[in-house]
PLY file of the C-alpha trace (Angstrom):
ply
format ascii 1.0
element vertex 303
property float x
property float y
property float z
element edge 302
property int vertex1
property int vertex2
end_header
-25.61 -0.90 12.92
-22.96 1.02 15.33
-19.09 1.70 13.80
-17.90 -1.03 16.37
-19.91 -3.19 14.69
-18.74 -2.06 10.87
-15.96 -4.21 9.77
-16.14 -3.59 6.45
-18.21 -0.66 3.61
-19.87 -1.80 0.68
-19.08 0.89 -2.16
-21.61 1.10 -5.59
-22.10 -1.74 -7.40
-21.99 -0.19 -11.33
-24.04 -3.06 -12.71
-24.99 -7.12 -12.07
-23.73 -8.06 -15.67
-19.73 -9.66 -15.56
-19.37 -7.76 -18.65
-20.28 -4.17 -17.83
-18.17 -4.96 -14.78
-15.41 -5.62 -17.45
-16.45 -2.65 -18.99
-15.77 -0.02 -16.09
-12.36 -2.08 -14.85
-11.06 -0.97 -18.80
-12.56 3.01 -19.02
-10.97 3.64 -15.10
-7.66 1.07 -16.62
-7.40 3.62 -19.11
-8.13 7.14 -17.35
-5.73 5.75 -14.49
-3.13 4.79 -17.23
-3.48 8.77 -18.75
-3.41 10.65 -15.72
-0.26 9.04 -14.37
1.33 8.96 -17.64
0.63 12.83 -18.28
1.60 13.80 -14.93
5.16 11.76 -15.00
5.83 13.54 -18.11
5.60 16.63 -16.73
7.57 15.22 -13.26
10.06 13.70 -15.51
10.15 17.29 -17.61
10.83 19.20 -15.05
12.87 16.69 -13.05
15.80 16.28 -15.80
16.12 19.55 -17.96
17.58 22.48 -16.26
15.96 24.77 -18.39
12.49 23.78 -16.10
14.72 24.22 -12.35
12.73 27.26 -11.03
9.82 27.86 -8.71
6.98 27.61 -11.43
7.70 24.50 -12.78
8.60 23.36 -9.16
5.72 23.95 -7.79
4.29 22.46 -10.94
6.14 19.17 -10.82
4.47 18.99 -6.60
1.33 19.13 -8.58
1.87 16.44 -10.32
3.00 14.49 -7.76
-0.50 15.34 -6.06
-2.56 14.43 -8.91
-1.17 11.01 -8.99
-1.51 10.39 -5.52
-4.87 11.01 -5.25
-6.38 9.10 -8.56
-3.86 6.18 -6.86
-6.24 6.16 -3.53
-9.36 5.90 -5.12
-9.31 4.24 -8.97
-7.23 0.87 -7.98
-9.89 -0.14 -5.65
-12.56 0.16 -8.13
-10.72 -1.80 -10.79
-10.08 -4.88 -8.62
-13.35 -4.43 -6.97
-15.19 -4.73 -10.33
-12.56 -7.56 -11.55
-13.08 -9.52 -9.00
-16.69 -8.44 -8.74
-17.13 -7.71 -5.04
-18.03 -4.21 -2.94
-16.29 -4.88 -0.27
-13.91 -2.23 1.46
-12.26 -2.68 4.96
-13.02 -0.16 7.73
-9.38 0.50 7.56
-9.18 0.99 3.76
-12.17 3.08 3.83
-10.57 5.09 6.73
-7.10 5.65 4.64
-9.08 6.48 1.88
-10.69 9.09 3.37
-7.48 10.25 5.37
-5.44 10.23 1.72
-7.61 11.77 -0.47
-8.07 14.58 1.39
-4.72 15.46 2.37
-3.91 15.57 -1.60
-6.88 17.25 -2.20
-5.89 19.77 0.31
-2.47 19.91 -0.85
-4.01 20.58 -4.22
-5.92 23.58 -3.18
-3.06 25.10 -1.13
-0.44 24.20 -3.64
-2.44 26.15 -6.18
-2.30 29.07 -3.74
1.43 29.01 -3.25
1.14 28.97 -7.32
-0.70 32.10 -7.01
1.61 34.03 -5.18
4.36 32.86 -7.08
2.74 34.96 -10.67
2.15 38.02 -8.59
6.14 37.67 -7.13
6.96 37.11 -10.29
4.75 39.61 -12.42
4.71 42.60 -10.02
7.88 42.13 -8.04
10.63 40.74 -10.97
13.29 42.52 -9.21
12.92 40.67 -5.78
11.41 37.52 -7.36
14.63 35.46 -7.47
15.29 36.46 -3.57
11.48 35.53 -2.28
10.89 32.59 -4.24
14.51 30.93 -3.70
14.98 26.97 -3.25
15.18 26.93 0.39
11.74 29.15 0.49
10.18 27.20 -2.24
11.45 23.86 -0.19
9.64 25.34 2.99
6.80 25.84 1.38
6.23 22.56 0.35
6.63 21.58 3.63
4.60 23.66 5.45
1.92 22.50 2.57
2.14 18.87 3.15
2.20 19.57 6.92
-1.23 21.48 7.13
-2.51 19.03 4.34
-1.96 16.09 6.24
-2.89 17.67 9.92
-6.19 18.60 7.47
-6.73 15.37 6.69
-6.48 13.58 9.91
-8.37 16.08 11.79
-11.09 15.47 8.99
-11.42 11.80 8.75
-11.49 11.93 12.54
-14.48 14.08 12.68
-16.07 11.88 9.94
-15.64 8.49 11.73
-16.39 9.95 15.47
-19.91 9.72 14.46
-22.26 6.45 14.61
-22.98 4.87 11.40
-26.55 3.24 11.33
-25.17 1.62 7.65
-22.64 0.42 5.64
-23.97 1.02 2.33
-21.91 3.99 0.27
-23.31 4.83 -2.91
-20.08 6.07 -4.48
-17.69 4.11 -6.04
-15.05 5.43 -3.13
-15.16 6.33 0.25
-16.64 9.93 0.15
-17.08 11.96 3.04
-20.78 13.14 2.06
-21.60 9.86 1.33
-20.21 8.74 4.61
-22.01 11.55 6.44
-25.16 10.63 5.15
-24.92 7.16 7.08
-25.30 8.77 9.89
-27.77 7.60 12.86
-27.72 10.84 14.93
-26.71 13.80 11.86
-23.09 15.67 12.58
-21.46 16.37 16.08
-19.77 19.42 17.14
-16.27 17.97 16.20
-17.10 17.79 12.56
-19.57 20.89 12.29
-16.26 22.54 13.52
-13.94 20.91 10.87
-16.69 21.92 8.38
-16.97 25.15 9.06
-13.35 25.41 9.08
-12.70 23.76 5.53
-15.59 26.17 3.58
-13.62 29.05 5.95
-10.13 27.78 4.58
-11.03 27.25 0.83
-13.22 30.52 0.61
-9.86 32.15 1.81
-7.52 30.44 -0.60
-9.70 31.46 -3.19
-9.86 34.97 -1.85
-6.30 35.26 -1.79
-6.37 34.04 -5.40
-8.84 36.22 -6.94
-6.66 39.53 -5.16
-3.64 38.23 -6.60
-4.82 37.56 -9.90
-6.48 41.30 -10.19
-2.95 42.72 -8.96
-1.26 40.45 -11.78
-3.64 41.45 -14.12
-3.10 45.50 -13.17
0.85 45.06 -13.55
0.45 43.29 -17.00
-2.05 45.96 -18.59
0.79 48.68 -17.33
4.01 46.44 -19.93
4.59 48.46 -22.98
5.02 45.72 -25.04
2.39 43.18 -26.56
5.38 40.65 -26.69
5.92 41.47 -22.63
1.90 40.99 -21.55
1.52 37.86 -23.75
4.37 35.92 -21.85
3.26 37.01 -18.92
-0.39 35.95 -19.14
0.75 32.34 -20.69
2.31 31.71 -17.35
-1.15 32.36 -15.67
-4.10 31.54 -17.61
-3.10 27.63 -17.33
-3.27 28.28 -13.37
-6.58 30.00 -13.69
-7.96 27.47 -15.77
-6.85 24.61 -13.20
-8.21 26.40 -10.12
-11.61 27.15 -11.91
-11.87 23.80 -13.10
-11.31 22.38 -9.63
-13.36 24.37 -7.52
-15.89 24.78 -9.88
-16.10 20.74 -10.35
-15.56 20.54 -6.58
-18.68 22.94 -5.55
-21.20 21.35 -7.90
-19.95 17.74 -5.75
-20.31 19.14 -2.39
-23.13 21.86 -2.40
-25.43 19.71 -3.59
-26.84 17.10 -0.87
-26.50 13.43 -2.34
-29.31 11.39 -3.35
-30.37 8.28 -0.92
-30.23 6.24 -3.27
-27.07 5.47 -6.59
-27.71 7.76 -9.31
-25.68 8.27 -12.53
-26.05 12.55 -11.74
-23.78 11.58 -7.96
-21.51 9.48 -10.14
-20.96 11.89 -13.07
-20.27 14.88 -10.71
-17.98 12.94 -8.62
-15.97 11.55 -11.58
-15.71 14.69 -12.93
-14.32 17.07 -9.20
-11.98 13.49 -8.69
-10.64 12.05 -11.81
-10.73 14.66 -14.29
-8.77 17.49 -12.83
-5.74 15.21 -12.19
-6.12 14.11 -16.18
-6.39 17.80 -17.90
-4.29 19.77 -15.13
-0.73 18.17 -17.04
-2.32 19.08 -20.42
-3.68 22.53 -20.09
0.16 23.21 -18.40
1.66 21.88 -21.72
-0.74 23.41 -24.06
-0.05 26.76 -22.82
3.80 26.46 -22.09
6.27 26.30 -24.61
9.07 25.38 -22.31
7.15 22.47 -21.34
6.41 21.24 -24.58
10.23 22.01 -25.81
11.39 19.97 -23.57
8.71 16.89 -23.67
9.44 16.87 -27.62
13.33 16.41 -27.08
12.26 13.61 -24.42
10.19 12.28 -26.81
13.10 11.84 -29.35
15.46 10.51 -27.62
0 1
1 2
2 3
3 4
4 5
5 6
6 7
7 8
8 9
9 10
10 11
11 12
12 13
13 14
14 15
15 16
16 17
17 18
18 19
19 20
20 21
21 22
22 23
23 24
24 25
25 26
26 27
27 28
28 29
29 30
30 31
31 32
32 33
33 34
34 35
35 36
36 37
37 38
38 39
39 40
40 41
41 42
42 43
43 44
44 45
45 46
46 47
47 48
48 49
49 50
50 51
51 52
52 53
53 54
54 55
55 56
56 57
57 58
58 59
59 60
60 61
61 62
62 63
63 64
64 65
65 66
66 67
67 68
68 69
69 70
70 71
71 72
72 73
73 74
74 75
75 76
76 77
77 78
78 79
79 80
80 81
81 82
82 83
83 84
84 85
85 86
86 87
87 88
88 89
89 90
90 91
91 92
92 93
93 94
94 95
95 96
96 97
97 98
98 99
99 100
100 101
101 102
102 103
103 104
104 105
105 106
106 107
107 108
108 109
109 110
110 111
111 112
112 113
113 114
114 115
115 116
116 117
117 118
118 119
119 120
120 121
121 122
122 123
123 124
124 125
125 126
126 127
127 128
128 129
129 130
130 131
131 132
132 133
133 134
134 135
135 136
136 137
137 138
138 139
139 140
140 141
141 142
142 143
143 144
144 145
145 146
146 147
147 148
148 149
149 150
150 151
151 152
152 153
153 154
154 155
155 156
156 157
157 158
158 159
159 160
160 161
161 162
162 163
163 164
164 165
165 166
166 167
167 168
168 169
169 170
170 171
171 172
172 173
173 174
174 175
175 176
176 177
177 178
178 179
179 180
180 181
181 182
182 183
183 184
184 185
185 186
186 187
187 188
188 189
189 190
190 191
191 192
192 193
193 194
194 195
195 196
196 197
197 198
198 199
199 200
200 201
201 202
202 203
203 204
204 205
205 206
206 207
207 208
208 209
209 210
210 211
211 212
212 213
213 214
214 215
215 216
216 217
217 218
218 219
219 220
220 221
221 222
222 223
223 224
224 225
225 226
226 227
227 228
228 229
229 230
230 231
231 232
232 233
233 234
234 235
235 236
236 237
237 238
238 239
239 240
240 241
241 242
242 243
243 244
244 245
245 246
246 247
247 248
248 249
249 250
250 251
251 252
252 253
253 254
254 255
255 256
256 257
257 258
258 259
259 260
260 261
261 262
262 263
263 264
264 265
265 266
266 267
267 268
268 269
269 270
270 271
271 272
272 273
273 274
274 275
275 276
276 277
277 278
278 279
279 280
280 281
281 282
282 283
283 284
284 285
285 286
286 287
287 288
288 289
289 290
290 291
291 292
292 293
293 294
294 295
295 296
296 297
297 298
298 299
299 300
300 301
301 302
């Protein structure tokens, strides 16, 4: 079966029985309803109290924006595809799929960068923080994120549907690109090899820059006199480092490992838990650590 011939991809099929089908539309119903719940607190937080208009929470509130968008490309599907009890994806919706989640997975990564650099302005350059990190910079930023994101992402789904497909079967409950990859009648070509190589280049340096940044963060805060002084300054970070671990960690044990040929529950868990979970818990660990955050959620929540 060649891709001109592919009209449509048929994605997992969790079970035969109407009612587990039931069963998965209501557990993604409700882990769709958290996530975008959590993150428009925090979007609404940090949207309508001035006390949250600087680059942190910023940054923070792009996050959230992220996090939404990607859960939104791939959970839908899956509900109305068990509701209505079908497989079926189009070539075009499993194309835009592809193309969507990972631009915002992208954006994710380098957002949580820009993130980075923002602590070690803030930590080890206070004097010059409000200069660097202004709201035209911060606004450029953003840009320059979604631009590279979305370049990312095309360049990447392109590489991923240049090849031949010798099936139509995915055995994930989304388009993913190993999945994809695997359907493969002649293995990679150049094109993708390059965007490959490229993407483990990219993250390895994001996470690089991270890990320098956080040990020069870490330097200035041992050198503040005050235990008052270090605490406040390591609340505003360990929520970030928690959030990057959690997604690269969730995202290597995904993609290192080479998929099974045939559905398993281990594929399934591992992608639920790089795809659905980060955008859930990244709001909360934010709010658990931040008082500002959670000041201002409680007066939203009383009025």
């Amino acid at each position: 079966m060649k891709n001109q011939n592919i009209s449509y991809f048929l994605l997992l099929e969790f079970s035969k029985n109407q009612h587990i089908q039931f069963l998965h539309f209501f557990l993604f119903f409700v882990l769709y309803l958290a996530t975008v719940a959590t993150n428009l607190l925090i979007i609404t937080a940090v949207a309508f109290d001035h006390q949250l208009h600087s680059p942190m929470y910023f940054f923070l509130m792009n996050l959230a924006l992220q996090d939404i968008g990607s859960v939104s490309i791939i959970v839908p599907k899956s509900m109305i595809n068990s509701l209505m009890n079908t497989r079926q994806i189009s070539y075009f919706g499993c194309t835009a799929q592809i193309f969507l989640f990972l631009s915002f997975g992208a954006s994710d990564l380098f957002l949580l960068t820009v993130m980075a650099y923002d602590r070690y302005v803030a930590i080890c350059h206070p004097l010059h923080y409000e200069m660097m990190m202004n709201l035209k910079a911060c606004t450029r930023i953003i840009i320059l994120v979604w631009i590279i994101s979305l370049l990312y992402g095309m360049l990447h789904t392109t590489g991923t549907f240049s090849i031949l497909f010798c099936s139509n079967v995915v055995n994930q409950f989304f388009c993913e690109i190993p999945q994809l990859l695997k359907l493969s009648c002649f293995g990679f070509n150049l094109f993708e090899v390059g965007i490959l190589v490229a993407s483990v280049i990219a993250g390895l340096g994001c996470f690089t820059f991270i890990i320098i940044s956080y040990a020069m963060i870490f330097k200035a805060v041992v050198k503040i006199p005050s235990e008052q002084g270090r605490q406040k300054a390591l609340s505003t970070c360990l929520p970030h480092l928690i959030v990057v671990s959690m997604l690269l960690l969730t995202g290597s044990f995904a993609y290192l490992r080479t998929p099974s040929d045939t559905p398993s529950y281990l594929d399934f868990g591992l992608t639920v838990l790089y795809s659905l979970l980060p955008p859930l818990f990244n709001p909360i660990i934010y709010s658990m650590r931040n008082r500002n955050i959670k000041y201002v959620l409680s007066k939203l929540w009383r009025f």
